[in-house]
N, C-alpha and C positions, 0 to 999 in steps of 0.2 A: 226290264232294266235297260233293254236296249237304247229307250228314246231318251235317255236320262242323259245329260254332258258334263255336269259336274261331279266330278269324282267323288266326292266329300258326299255328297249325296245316293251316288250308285252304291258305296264299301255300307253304309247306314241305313240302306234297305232292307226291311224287314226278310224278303226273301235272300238277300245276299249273305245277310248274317246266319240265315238256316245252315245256307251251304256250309258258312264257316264250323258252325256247330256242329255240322259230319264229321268233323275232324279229318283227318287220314284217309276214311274211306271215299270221301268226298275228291280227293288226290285222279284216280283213272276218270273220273266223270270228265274235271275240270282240264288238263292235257286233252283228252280226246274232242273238247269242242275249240280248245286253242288253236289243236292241230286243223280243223274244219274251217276256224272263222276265228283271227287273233281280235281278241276283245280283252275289256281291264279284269284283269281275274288275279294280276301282281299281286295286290294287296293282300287276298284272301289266302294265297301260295302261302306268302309269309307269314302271315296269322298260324297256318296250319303246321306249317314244315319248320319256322323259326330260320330259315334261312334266306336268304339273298343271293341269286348268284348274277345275277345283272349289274356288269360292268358301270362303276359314274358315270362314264362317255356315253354308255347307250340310254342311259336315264331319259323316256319322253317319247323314244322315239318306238313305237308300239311293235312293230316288226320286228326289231332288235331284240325288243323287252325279251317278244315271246319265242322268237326263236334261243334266246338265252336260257330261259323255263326248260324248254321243251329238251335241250341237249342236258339238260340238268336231271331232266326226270327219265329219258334213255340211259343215261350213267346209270342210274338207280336200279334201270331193268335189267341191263347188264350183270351188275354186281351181284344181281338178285339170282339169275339165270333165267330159264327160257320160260319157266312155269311160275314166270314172276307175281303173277295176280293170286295166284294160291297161298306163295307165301306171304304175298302183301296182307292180302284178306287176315290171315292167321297173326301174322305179327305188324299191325301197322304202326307201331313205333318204328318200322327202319326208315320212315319219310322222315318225322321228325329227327332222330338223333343221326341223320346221316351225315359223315365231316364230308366237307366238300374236297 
């Protein structure tokens, strides 16, 4: 997916829509390569989580996007506590139904 440029194209990739189909669990994979190497992974977020937390203004601009993701899904581990991936695993509805 990486040599792909058109967005519309990368979200409708047979592997991209796998990812989406992990639902939830799919959630630590996709953070941890944003955190390595910010790439379009937005879409799939939303798909999965049902939320948005990127600002209109930073709409486009990839850096912004993903450091906006990335403070969104530290909140989460927060909230979660320190042994967050345990409970994620066990109840991954908190990605989806979490208010922002």
């Amino acid at each position: 997916m990486r040599f792909l440029s058109d967005t519309n194209e990368i979200c409708s990739h047979p592997a991209y829509q796998e990812i989406i189909g992990m639902g939830a669990l799919a959630l630590p994979l996709i953070f941890a390569e944003m955190e390595r190497e910010p790439d379009h992974w937005f879409w799939a977020l939303k798909a999965i989580t049902g939320q948005d937390p990127v600002p209109e203004e930073q709409r486009g601009n990839l850096e912004l996007m993903t450091k906006a993701w990335l403070n969104w899904a530290n909140g989460c581990k927060k909230r979660l506590g320190s042994d967050w991936a345990r409970v994620f695993l066990r109840s991954a509805t908190c990605w989806t139904n979490w208010e922002n």
